[in-house]
N, C-alpha and C positions, 0 to 999 in steps of 0.2 A: 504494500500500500504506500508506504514512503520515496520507494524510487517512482510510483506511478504518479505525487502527488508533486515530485519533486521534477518530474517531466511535464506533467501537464499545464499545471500553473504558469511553471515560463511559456510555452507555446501557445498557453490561453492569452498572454499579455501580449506576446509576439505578435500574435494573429490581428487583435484588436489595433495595434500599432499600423500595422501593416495596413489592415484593411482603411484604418481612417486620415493615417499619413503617408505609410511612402504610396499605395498604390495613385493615389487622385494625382499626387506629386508627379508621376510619369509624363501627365498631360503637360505638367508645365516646364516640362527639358524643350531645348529647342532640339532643330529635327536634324543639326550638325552635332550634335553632342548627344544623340540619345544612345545609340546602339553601344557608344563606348560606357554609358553611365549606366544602361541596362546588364551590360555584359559585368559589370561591376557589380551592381547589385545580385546578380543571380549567386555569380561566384562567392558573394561574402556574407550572402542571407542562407545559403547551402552551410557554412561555415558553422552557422549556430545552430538551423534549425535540424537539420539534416543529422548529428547526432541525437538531437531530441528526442526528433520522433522515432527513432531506429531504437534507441531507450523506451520509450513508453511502448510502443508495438512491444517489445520484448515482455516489459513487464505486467500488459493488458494479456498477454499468454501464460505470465506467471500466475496470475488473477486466477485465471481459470483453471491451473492444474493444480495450484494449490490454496484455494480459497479461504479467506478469514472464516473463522467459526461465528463470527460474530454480524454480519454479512450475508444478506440472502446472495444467492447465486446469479439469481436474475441480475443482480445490480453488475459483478463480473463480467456477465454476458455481453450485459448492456453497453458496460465500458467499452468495452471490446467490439463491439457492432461502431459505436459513435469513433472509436481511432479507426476503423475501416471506413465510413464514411469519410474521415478525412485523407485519410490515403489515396484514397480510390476518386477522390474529386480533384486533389491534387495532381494524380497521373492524367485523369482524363479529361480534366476541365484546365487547372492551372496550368500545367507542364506544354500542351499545346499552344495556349496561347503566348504562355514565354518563349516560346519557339518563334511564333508570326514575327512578338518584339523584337527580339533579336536581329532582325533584319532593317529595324529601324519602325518609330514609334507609327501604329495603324489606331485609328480612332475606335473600329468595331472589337479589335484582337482586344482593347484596352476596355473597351467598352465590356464586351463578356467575363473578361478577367475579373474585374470588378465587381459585377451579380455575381457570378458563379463564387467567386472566395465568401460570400456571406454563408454559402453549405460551411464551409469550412470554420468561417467563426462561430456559426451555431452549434458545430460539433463540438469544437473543442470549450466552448463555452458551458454546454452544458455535461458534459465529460468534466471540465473543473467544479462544476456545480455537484454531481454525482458522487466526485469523489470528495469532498469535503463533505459530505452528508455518511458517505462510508465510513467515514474519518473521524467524525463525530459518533456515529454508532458504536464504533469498535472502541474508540476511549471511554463513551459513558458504561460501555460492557464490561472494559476491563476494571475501570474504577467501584464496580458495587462490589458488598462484601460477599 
């Protein structure tokens, strides 16, 4: 639970950042400097977030093979469904449109990028919400006599 708490949270604040500053920020690179400040940003948003989530997938699988006692299963699950939606919108929704950018800033590639990353804050949003609720459970469990 503490490595999951200790991954999500940063990615919950990451995501939030991202989704309300750097991405809007894209639009306002001019169109000689975007590919080299995108290519920038991929490389060093990989840097932080890219261990993350490789961490919490790990530990949203530790979740489930070895569950708190204190902890219904569903909630496990549940973690673990919400980091696969982030994964899986990341590969199929973010990671393409990073691609278009890459090529130099497109209004629609930036346009999609920007709806589609709200799956992604909502996962990890409520993924950090879940597990503070876990986290609360299992300390008020262990604190009775």
């Amino acid at each position: 639970m503490l490595v999951q708490l200790a991954t999500t949270l940063p990615l919950c604040g990451l995501i939030w950042l991202v989704q309300v500053v750097v991405y809007p920020q894209f639009a306002r690179v001019g169109p000689a400097e975007f590919a080299a400040y995108h290519e920038a940003h991929a490389r060093l948003i990989t840097l932080v977030v890219g261990p993350l989530m490789l961490a919490e997938l790990g530990a949203a699988f530790v979740g489930i093979a070895a569950p708190d006692e204190h902890v219904p299963a569903g909630m496990a699950w549940l973690g673990l469904a919400l980091t696969g939606i982030a994964w899986l919108t990341t590969m199929f929704a973010s990671v393409p449109q990073h691609n278009v950018l890459s090529g130099g800033f497109e209004a629609r590639a930036h346009e999609v990028l920007v709806a589609t990353n709200w799956i992604r804050t909502a996962a990890w949003s409520a993924r950090g919400a879940l597990l503070l609720v876990w986290a609360q459970r299992a300390t008020s469990a262990a604190s009775m006599p």
